[in-house]
C-alpha positions in Angstrom: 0.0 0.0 0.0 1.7 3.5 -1.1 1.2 6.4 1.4 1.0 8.4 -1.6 -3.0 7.2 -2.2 -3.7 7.6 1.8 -5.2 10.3 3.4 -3.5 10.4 7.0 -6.4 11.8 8.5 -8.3 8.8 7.9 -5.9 7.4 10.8 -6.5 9.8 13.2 -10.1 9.1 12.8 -9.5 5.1 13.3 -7.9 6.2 16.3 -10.9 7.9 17.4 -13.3 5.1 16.6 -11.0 2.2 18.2 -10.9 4.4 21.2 -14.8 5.6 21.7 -16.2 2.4 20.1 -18.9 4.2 18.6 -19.6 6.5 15.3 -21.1 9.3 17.3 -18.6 10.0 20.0 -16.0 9.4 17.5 -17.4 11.8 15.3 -17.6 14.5 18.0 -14.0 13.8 19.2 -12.6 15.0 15.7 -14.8 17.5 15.0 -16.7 15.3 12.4 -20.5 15.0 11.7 -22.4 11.6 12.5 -22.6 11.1 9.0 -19.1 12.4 8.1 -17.6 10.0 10.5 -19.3 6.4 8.9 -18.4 7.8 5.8 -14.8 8.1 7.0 -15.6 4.3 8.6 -16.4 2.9 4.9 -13.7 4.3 3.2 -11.4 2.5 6.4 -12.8 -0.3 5.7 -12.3 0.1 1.8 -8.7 1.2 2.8 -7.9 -2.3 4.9 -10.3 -4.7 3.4 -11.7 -5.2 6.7 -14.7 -4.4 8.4 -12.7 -3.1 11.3 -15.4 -2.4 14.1 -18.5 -5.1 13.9 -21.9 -4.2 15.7 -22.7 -6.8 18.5 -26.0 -5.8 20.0 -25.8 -2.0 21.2 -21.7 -1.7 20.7 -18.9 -2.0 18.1 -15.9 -4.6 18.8 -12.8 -4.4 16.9 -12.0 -6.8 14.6 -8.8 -8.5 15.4 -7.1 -6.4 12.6 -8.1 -3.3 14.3 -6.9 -4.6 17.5 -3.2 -5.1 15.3 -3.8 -1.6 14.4 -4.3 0.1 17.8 -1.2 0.6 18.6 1.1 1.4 15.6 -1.5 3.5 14.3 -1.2 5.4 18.0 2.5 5.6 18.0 2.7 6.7 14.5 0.2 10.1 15.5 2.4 10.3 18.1 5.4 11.3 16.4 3.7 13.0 13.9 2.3 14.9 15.9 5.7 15.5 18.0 7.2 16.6 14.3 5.0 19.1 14.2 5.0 20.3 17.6 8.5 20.4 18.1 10.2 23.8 17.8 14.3 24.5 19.0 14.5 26.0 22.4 15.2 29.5 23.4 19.0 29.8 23.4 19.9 32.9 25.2 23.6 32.8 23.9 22.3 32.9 20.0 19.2 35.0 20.2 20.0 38.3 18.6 16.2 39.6 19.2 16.3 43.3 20.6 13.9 44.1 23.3 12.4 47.6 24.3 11.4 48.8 27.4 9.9 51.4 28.3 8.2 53.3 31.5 7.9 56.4 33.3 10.9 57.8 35.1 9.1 57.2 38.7 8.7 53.4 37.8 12.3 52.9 36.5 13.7 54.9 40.1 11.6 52.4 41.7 12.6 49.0 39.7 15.9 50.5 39.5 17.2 52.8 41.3 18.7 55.6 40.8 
């Protein structure tokens, strides 16, 4: 399967439906409509040729392929979303920012001093 064809936000979805175990909840944890979400669900289960989560009575149970996919499909959000959170720290020594400050002369003689 090439990445190229894959919409990655269909993962982050899966991980929202192996999580809540239901469309609706699912739905509302993305930011997805109830019908939005099964949509995303078929084209899942299109996707991995599996039916992923299967109704039994009132709830839906991971397939045993979804139950592979759990956690590498966690891990991999994970560190994308640690990419894209990541930024350098402040380095103090190589910062060449120039800061203003200003105030009245009464709060710099008290801050201050003379």
């Amino acid at each position: 399967m090439s990445l190229a064809g894959v919409d990655l936000n269909l993962l982050v979805a899966l991980d929202a439906l192996l999580a809540e175990r239901s469309v609706t909840r699912a739905a509302e944890r993305v930011g997805l409509s109830q019908p939005g979400m099964s949509n995303t669900l078929a084209r899942l289960r299109k996707l991995f040729g599996d039916p992923l989560l299967v109704r039994e009575g009132m709830a839906l149970v991971p397939t045993p392929r979804a139950e592979a996919l759990r956690e590498p499909v966690r891990e991999a959000l994970g560190l994308i979303q640690q990419a894209l959170a990541g930024r350098p720290g402040f380095d103090p020594a190589r910062d060449r920012a120039t800061f203003t400050v200003s105030c009245s002369d009464y709060s710099l003689l008290m801050l201050i001093g003379p």
